[in-house]
Structure formats: C-alpha cells, structure tokens
C-alpha positions in Angstrom: 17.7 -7.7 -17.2 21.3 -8.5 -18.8 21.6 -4.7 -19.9 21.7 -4.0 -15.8 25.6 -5.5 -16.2 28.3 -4.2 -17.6 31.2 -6.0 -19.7 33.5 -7.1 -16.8 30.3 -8.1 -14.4 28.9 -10.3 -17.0 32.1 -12.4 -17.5 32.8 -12.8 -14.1 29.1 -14.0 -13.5 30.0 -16.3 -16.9 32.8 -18.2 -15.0 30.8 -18.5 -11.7 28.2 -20.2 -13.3 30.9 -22.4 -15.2 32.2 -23.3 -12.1 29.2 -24.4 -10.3 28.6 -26.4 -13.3 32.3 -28.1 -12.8 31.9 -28.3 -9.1 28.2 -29.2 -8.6 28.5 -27.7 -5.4 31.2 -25.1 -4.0 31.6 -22.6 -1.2 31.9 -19.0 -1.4 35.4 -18.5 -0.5 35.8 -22.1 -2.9 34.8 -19.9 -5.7 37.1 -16.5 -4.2 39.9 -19.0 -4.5 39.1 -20.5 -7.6 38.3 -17.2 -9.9 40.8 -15.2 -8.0 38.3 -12.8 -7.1 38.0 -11.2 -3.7 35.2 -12.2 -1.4 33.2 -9.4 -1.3 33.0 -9.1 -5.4 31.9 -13.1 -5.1 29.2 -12.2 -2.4 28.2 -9.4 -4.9 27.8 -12.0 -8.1 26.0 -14.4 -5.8 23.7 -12.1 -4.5 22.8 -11.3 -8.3 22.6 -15.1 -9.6 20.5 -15.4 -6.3 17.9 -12.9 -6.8 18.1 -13.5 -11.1 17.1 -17.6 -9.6 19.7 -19.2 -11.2 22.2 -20.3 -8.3 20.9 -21.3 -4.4 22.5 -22.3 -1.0 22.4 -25.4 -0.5 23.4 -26.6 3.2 26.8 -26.1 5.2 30.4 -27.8 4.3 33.1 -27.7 6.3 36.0 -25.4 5.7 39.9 -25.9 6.6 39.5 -23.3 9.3 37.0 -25.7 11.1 33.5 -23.4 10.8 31.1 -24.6 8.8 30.3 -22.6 4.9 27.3 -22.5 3.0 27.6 -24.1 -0.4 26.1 -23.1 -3.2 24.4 -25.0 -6.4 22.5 -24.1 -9.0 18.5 -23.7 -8.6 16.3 -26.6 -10.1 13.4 -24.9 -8.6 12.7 -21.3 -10.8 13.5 -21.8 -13.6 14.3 -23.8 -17.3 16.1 -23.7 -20.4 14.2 -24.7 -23.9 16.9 -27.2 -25.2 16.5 -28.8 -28.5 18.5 -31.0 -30.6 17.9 -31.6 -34.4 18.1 -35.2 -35.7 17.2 -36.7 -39.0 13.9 -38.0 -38.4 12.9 -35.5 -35.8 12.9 -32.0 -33.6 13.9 -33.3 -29.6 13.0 -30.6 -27.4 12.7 -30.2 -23.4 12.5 -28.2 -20.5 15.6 -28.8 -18.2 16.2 -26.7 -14.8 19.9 -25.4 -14.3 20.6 -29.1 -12.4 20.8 -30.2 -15.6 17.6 -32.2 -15.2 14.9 -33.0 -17.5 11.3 -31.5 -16.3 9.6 -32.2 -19.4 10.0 -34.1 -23.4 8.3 -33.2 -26.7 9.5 -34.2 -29.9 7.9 -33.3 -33.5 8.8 -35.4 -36.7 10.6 -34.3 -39.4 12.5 -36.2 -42.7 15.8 -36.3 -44.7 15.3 -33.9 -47.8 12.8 -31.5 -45.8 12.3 -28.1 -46.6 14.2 -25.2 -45.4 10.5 -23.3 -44.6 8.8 -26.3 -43.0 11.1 -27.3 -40.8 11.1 -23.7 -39.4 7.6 -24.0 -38.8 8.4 -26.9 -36.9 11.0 -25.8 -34.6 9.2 -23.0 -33.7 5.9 -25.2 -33.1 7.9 -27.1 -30.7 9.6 -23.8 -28.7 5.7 -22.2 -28.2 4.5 -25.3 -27.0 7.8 -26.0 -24.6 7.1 -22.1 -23.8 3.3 -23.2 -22.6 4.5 -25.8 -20.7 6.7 -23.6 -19.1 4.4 -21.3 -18.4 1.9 -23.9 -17.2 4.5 -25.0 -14.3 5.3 -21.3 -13.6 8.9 -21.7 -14.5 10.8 -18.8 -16.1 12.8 -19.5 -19.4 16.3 -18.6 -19.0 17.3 -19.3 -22.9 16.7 -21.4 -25.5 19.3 -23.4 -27.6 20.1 -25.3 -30.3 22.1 -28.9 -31.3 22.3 -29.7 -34.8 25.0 -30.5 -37.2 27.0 -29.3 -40.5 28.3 -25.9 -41.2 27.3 -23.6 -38.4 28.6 -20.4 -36.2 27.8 -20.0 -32.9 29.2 -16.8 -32.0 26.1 -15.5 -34.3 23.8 -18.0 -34.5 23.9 -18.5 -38.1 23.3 -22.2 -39.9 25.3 -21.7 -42.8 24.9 -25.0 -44.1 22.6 -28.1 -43.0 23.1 -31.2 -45.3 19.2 -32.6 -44.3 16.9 -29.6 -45.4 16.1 -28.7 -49.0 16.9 -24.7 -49.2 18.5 -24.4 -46.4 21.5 -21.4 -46.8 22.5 -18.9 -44.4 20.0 -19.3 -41.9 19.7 -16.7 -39.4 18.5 -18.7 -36.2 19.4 -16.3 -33.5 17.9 -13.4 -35.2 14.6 -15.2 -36.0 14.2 -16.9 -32.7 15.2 -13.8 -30.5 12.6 -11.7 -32.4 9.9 -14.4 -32.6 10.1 -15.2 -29.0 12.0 -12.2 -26.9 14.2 -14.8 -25.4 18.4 -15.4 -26.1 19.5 -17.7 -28.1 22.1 -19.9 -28.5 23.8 -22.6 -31.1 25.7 -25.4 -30.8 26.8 -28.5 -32.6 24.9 -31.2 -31.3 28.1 -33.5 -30.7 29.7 -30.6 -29.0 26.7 -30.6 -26.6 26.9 -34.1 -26.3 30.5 -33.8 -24.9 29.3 -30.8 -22.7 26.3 -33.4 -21.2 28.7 -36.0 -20.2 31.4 -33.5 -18.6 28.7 -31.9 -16.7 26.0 -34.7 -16.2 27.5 -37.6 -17.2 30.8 -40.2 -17.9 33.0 -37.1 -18.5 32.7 -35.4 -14.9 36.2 -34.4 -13.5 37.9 -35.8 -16.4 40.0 -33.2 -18.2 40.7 -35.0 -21.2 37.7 -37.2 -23.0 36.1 -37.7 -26.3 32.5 -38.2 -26.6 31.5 -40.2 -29.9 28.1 -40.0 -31.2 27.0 -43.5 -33.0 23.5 -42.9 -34.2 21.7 -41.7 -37.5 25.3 -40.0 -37.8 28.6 -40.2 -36.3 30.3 -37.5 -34.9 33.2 -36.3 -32.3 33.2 -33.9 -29.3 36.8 -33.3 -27.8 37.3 -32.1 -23.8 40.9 -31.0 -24.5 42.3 -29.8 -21.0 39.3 -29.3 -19.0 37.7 -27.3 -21.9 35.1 -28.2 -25.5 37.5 -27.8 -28.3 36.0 -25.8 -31.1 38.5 -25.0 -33.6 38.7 -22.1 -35.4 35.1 -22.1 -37.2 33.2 -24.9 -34.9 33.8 -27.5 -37.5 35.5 -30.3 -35.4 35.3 -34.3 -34.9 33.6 -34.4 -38.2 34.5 -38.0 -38.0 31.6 -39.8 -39.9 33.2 -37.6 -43.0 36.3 -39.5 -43.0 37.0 -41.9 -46.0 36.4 -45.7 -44.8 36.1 -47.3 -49.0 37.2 -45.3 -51.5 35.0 -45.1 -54.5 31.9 -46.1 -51.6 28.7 -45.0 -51.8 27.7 -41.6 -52.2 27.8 -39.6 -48.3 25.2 -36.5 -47.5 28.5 -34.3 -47.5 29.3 -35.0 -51.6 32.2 -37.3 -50.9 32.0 -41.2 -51.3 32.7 -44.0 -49.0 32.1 -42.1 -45.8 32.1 -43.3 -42.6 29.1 -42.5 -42.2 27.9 -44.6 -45.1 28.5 -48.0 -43.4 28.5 -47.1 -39.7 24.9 -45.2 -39.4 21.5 -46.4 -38.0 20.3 -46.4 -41.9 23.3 -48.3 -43.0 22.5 -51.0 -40.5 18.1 -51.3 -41.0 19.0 -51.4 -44.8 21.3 -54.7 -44.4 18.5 -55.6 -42.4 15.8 -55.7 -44.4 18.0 -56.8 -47.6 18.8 -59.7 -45.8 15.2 -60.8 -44.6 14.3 -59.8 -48.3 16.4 -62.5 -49.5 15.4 -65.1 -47.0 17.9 -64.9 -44.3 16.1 -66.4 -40.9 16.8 -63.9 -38.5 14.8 -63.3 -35.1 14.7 -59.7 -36.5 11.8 -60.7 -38.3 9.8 -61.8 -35.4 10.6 -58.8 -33.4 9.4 -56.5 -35.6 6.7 -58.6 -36.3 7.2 -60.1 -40.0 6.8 -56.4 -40.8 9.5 -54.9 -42.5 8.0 -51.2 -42.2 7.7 -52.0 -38.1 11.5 -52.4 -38.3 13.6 -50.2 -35.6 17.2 -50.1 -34.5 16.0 -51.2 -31.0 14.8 -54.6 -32.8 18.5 -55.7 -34.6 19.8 -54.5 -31.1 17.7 -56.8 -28.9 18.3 -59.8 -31.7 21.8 -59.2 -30.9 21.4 -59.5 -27.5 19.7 -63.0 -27.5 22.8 -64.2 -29.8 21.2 -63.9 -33.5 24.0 -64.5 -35.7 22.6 -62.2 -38.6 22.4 -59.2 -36.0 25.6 -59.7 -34.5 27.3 -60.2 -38.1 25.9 -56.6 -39.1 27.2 -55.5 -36.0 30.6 -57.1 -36.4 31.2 -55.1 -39.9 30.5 -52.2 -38.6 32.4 -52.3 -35.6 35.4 -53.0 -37.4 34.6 -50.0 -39.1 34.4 -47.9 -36.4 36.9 -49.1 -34.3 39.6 -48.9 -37.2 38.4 -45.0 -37.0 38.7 -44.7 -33.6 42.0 -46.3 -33.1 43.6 -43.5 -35.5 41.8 -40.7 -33.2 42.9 -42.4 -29.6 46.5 -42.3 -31.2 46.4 -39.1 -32.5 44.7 -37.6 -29.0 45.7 -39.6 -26.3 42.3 -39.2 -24.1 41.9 -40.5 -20.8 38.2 -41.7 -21.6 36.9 -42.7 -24.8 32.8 -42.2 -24.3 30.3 -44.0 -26.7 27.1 -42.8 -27.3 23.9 -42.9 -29.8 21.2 -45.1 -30.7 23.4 -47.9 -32.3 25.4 -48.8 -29.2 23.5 -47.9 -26.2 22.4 -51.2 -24.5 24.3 -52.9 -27.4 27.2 -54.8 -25.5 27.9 -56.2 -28.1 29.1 -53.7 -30.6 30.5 -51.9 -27.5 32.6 -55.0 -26.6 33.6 -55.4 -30.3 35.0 -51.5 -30.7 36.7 -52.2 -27.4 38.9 -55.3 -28.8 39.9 -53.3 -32.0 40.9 -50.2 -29.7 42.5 -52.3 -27.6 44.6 -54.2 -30.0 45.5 -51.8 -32.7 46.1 -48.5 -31.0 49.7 -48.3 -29.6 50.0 -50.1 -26.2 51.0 -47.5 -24.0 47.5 -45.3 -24.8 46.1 -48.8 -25.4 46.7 -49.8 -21.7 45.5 -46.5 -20.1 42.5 -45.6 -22.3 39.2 -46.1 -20.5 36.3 -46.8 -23.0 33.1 -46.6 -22.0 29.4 -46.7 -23.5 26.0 -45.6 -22.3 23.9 -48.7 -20.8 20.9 -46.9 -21.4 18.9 -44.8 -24.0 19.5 -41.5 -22.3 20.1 -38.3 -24.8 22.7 -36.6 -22.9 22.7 -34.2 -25.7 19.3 -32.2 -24.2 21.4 -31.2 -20.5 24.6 -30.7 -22.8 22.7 -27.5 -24.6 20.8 -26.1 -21.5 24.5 -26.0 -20.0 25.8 -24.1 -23.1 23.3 -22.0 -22.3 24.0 -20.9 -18.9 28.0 -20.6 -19.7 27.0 -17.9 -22.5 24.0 -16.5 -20.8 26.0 -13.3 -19.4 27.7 -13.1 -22.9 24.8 -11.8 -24.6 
C-alpha cells in the first residue's frame, strides 16, 4: 500500500498525521494553514488517510469566515498499532487505536540476565497473540513498535546493545520482525516514548518545552525541546540513571559504579526493604505483604508510606534526595516549563513526589525554581504503550 506514494506524498502525509496528533482535532483549511500546503493538495492527503482508515471527520467547527468546517481526527474505529515496551521483569504489549487508546493488554514475563534467543521467542509470542486479538476484533494493524533501552538505532531498527539479555549484540529487530510478520516496524527508546505519551496523551500536551522522567526499575530522561523529542545524534539521550551519585558505589548494569541508578531503582528500594525486616525493623511493610518477604512489591513500601510508616518514608527520603539532587542539575541546565514524573516508584507516591519537589524547589536557581511546574502521575498508567503507537504513525509514511 505505502509503495502507491511517492517521496514527497509520503512526508507530507508524515506531518498531517503529526499534526492531528498535536491538534487532536483540526480543520481542513487549519491544516492548509499550518503545513503551508494548498487546499486542494490537503483534500488530496485526507482523502488518502480517509480511505487508508487512519484519519475521520469528526463534526463541524466554526471558521473565522462564519460557515461551519468539518474537523478532522484520527480514526479509533479500523484500526491498531502492536505497541510494546521492554522492562526488566517483563514484555508489555497492547493494541492501541490511532486515539491513542488502549483496546487491549498482554504482558509475558521475562528476567535480568535472560538470553538473547529466549527473549526473542518471547517478544514474538506476544506480537502473534496481540496479532489474533487483532484479528479476532477485525481491526487492521497499522505497525508494530518497540520501547526498550541501552544502545539502540532507530533509523534501522538495530538493538546494538541491551544491558538485560545474555548474548545480546547487534540485533536486527526491524529485519526479523518485518519478515516474521509482513508488518513495519519501528524502534524507540522507551523514555523517549514515554515523553511522546505525555505530549500527545498526557501532562505534556501543548507544552513546548517538558521533560518526562522515568522512576521505575530504571531511571531515564525524555526531552520535548521546542515542540519536538530530542534525540541527539545517535538516540542516546537523558541517560540520567548513568550519572555518578557515590563514587566508588556499587557496581551499575552499564560497568560504571555508583550510578544513579544504583540507589534510586525499584530494586534498590525492595532490597532495603527486606534488609531491614531481616534485621528486625517493625515496619507495616511486613504486614502488607503478608509476613512474606517473597510476596513483597513496590506497591506495598508505597501504600506503608502512605499510612505514615516511618521505615517506608525513610527509604523514600534517601532516595529522593538522590534524585532530586539529579534533577535540580538538569532543570538548571534545561530550563523546562514542566518537569513530568513518572514510573512505578512515584506514581500514587505523594510522598516521594512532594520530597523531589522541596529539593527542586530549593536548590535549583530561583528564577527556573519559581516557574518550573513539576508534576507526577496520580495513577499507575504506562503512558509509555500510546507513546510508541504514536511513533508509529509519525514514521508510518517514512517507510
């Protein structure tokens, strides 16, 4: 179907479909205006995006010459994206319509130190079953993409590097997927898709400058510098959780020691945990994960900390000066207008949240102290999924 379009059609359709995504919603002659295209080339594109079921009309706005235009959106009705984001216990994957909502949620397990060959299997496990679900709901796949971290390049789809599988060199993900499944593929870093979920979907709509930080089983950085995802020159940016915190700390997955990501992680914080109940602390931890050390979950230390347990919220306060020493170097450095918290550490943690806050607000210099908005997700949503079906449809007509 792509090979219909030639070069200068397929960019052109590119930015529509950025737009939309920016707008939500937008006219005809809003997007002749916009793309400084003429509006018979725009009708042309729409027509296409129309019939390809990617963009509808949506009802009438009003336009400054009084009459009433159609607006158009895209289509949450024909068809879905196969998004999927790798973490370090497990393979997330969905089916999400161009609205950027979630239709359907699998997820298969996988572990630190697994190899290159098996989690393959896995991923691909996941995209046939997404793809029968799919098909089950009669819903056309537009793409399928990718999230996951370290050394990758997402002009070609290669993995060069990733720090969590045994064997895992030079991995050729778009190749294997596009022949394995006939579908296109695309790869991202999973922080940068979390930055594209929240200026699409989420805290970062309409804001032209924003970072997204990702607190979780790692800790990573996604920059909206001037309306646009910052890559750099090879996609290797905001690798904040590799940034020295102790020198001479414990050993990192990435070779150096005393990481951020050493004393800031969802491990870091269920290993105090457990040391401490080990050695007789009294902690309403215990209880919630009941007396059962191997029952133990993030979500437990979180709720303690919420009903004022003082071993919780000492955890929490050691690594919140962590982090918040990190991020008032970064909020310095980049002056953003929003400074978006994320991951399974602080979400529906106020406390951490209010503790990275203070630092930020204290240390970092008062001019970008007094206008920085910081802000944190007061629920367990994974804006990471909507981030990489929306990478998908800006690249889709750059096959």
């Amino acid at each position: 179907m792509l090979n219909n379009y030639g070069n200068i059609q397929r960019e052109r359709m590119a930015a529509i479909l950025r737009t939309i995504l920016n707008a939500k919603t937008i006219t005809r002659n809003g997007l002749s205006e916009t793309l400084n295209l003429s509006p018979s080339s725009i009708v042309k594109y729409i027509n296409s995006l129309i019939e390809l079921g990617l963009v509808r009309e949506s009802g009438l706005q009003e336009s400054t010459g009084g009459r009433r235009s159609t607006s158009l959106e895209f289509d949450p009705e024909v068809g879905v994206n196969i998004a999927l984001i790798f973490n370090m216990s497990s393979i997330q994957g969905a089916l999400v319509n161009p609205a950027g909502e979630i239709i359907t949620e699998h997820a298969v397990p996988t572990y630190k130190g697994i190899h290159r060959e098996k989690l393959l299997s896995s991923l691909y496990t996941l995209i046939a079953d997404l793809k029968t679900e799919a098909d089950h709901i009669k819903k056309q796949i537009f793409g399928i993409g990718l999230g996951m971290g370290d050394h990758i390049d997402m002009k070609t789809g290669i993995s060069h590097e990733y720090l969590l599988a045994r064997e895992w060199r030079e991995v050729p993900l778009k190749a294997l997927i596009e022949e394995k499944f006939k579908l296109p593929f695309f790869l991202i870093n999973d922080i940068d898709a979390g930055a594209l979920g929240e200026k699409f979907y989420g805290r970062g709509v309409q804001i032209e400058n924003f970072v997204c930080i990702w607190l979780s089983e790692t800790v990573g950085m996604g920059m909206v510098l001037n309306n646009n995802l910052y890559y750099g020159k090879k996609g290797i940016v905001g690798e904040i959780g590799h940034t020295n915190v102790i020198p001479d700390g414990d050993l990192c997955t990435c070779g150096n020691r005393g990481c951020l990501e050493t004393v800031a992680t969802e491990s870091y914080i269920l290993k105090r945990c457990r040391e401490g109940i080990e050695n007789g602390v009294h902690t309403k931890i215990t209880e919630l994960c009941e007396n059962d050390l191997s029952n133990l979950t993030i979500e437990n230390v979180i709720e303690a900390s919420r009903r004022g347990d003082r071993f919780a919220r000492n955890i929490f306060l050691e690594v919140s000066t962590y982090i918040g020493a990190k991020l008032t170097d970064m909020v310095n450095i980049l002056n953003p207008e929003v400074l978006i918290l994320r991951g399974s550490i602080i979400d529906r943690n106020p406390f951490l949240f209010q503790n990275i806050k203070r630092i930020i607000k204290t240390h970092a210099l008062s001019i970008i102290a007094d206008t920085v908005r910081v802000v944190y997700a007061n629920d367990t949503t994974d804006i990471r999924i909507p981030g990489v079906s929306s990478y998908i449809l800006m690249n889709y007509f750059r096959q």
